[in-house]
Every structure is written in C-alpha cells, then in structure tokens.
N, C-alpha and C positions, 0 to 999 in steps of 0.2 A: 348506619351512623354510629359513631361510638357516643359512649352512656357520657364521655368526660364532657362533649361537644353540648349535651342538650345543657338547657338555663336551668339551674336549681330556684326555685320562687323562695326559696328559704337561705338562701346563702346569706343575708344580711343577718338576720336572728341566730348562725349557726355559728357563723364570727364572731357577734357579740356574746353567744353562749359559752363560744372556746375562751374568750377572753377573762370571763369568768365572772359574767352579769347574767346571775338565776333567774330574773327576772324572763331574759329574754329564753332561756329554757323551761319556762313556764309556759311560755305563749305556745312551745313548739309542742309542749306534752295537752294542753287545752286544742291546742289544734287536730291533733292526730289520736287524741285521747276516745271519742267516740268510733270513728273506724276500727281501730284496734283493740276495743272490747268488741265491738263485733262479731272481727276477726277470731279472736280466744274465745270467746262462748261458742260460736258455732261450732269450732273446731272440740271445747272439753263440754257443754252443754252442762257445766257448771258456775253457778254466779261466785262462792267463795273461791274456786281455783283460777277464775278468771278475775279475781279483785286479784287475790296472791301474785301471780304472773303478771299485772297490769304493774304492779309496784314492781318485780322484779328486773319487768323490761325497761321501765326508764331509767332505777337504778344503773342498771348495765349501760344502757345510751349514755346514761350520764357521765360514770366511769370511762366508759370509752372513748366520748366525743373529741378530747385531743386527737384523736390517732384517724378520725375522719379528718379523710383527704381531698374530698370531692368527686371521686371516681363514677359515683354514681350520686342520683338526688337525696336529701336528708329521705324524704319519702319512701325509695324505693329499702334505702339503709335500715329505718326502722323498724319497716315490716319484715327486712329480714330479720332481724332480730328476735322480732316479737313472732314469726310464726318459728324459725327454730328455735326457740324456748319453748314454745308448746309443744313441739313433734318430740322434744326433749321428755319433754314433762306427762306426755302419751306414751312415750316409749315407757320408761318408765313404771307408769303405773299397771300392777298386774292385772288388774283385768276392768274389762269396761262397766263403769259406772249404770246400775240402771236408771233407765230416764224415767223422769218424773217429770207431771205436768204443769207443776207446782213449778219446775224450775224453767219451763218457757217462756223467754220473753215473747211474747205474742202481741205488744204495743195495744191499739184501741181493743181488740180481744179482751183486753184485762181491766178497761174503762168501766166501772160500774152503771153509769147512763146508759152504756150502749150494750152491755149483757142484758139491761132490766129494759130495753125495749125489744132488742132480738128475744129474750126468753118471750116479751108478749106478744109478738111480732111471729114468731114461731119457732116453739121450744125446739121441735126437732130439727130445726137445721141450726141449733145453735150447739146443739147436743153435736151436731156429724160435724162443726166447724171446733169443737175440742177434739174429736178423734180423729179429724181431718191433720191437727196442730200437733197431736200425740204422733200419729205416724212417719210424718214428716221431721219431726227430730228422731224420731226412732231411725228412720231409713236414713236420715241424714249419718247416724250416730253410727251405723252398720257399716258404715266405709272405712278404708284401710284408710289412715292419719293424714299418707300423702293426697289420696284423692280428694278427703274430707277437704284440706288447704284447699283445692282447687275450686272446688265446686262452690266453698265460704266465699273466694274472693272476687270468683269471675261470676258466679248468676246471684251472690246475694249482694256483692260491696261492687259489681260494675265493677272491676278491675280490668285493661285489656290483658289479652295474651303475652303481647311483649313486654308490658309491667310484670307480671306473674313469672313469664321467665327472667325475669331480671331480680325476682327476691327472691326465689328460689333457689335460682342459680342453675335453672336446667332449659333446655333448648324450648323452643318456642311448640316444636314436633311434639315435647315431651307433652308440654300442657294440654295440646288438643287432645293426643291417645287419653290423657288420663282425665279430660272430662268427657271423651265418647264412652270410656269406660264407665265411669261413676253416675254418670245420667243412663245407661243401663240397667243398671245397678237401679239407682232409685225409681226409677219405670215397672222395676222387676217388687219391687215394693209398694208402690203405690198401684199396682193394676186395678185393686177393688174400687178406689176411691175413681179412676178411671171410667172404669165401665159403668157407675153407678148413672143411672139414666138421671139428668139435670132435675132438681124443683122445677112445682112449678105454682 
C-alpha cells in the first residue's frame, strides 16, 4: 500500500498549523515531544545535546511545514527529521562522548523511595541494577549511529519495521539485517550480565 493511502490522525492540526495557528503546532510538538526525546537520547546519551536538537528539530518542522505535502504521516515526517539531525549531529562529533551514569535516564531507578528500599532490600542487587544500567548504555553507545536508530526505535519506542523503514527511508530487509546485527552486537556485550546465575 502506498504511504499517501494510509489516514494521517494528524491532518486536522497539520492544516491548522500550515495555516498559521501555533497553537495547533504546539499540540503536535506536546504530542511527539516525549517519543522524540527518547529517540535523541538513546541515540547521543546526552540530556543537553538532546534538549539542543529537540529545539533544533521542531524549529526545522516548523520552517518546513509549508512544504509538507502528505506523502507520508506528520509521524513518520517528524521522526524523519528528528533522527536525521542526530545521525547529522553523531556524524559530526569527533569522537564519542564517555558515558556517564549520571546522565542515564533509568525512570523509578532514580526514585529516591525505591533506591532507599532496594539499598535495604538488598544493596547488592541494587549495586548490579547500576552496573547492569551502566552497561546497557554503554553497549547501546557501542553501536554504529545507524544501528543505534534501530535498535532506539524498534526494541525501546515499539516502532514497527515498516514505520522504521518509512523514516529512514531504507527497505524493510535493511531494518531487520541491522537489528540482527546490532542485537549481536549488544549480546556480545552484555554476556556477563547473561551468564550471571539469577538472585535468589
């Protein structure tokens, strides 16, 4: 099926946004504003390059939204965007940032109530669920830019395959070789945490 046939859920707010009521391009950046930091953090595993770029990519959606034609959904449009500005913005930077654990978002992980009953609960598995946290962006971090996309969109943001090749822009083939590759890849890094015989 072509991309022009499927219903955009957003074409009412896209119209009103082209018409030139910010209003309704506010609703679309509060809409998509949480997925697509997602997406830029896992991909630079930075919070200021990923505030920077979050402001850069609506700017751009903004400047460009005349020129959206429908061809594909506001959705699939903006993520294009917003990942090639990052592969932009990875290319780019000479070399990769070391990770810090400081800069993981890790959600209830970072809940003071629920570190101060895991530490009394049991420090050592709270101790292996930071190093477990630390690895995991590190291995994530280890990946070449384009696999990193993949692996952000489709096992952490649920994206399917034919969404992903549709903001990419590369075949559906492409997406699967390069998340069999990239979950190699992070298999090949995370083995210790693998083999580590369960709590008990």
């Amino acid at each position: 099926m072509s991309e022009i046939s499927r219903i955009d859920p957003d074409q009412e707010l896209v119209e009103r946004a082209q018409a030139g009521d910010t209003r309704a391009f506010d609703e679309l950046i509060v809409k998509y504003s949480p997925k697509l930091y997602g997406l830029i953090y896992n991909m630079t595993s930075n919070k200021d390059d990923t505030n920077d770029l979050m402001q850069d990519v609506f700017a751009k959606a903004f400047r460009s939204l005349g020129r959206f034609q429908g061809k594909s959904t506001f959705y699939t449009w903006i993520y294009a965007i917003g990942t090639n500005m990052t592969l932009n913005f990875l290319k780019k930077r000479k070399r990769r940032m070391a990770s810090s654990l400081d800069e993981v978002d890790s959600g209830i992980q970072n809940d003071p109530a629920f570190i101060d009953y895991t530490n009394r609960a049991n420090p050592r598995k709270q101790s292996d669920v930071h190093s477990l946290q630390e690895k995991l962006n590190d291995a994530l971090q280890a990946l070449s830019k384009d696999h990193r996309a993949v692996v952000t969109m489709f096992d952490i943001q649920g994206i399917p395959h034919a969404e992903i090749s549709r903001i990419l822009g590369v075949s559906e083939g492409t997406v699967r070789s390069r998340l069999f590759y990239a979950h190699r890849q992070l298999q090949g890094h995370l083995e210790e945490f693998r083999l580590r015989p369960a709590e008990v």
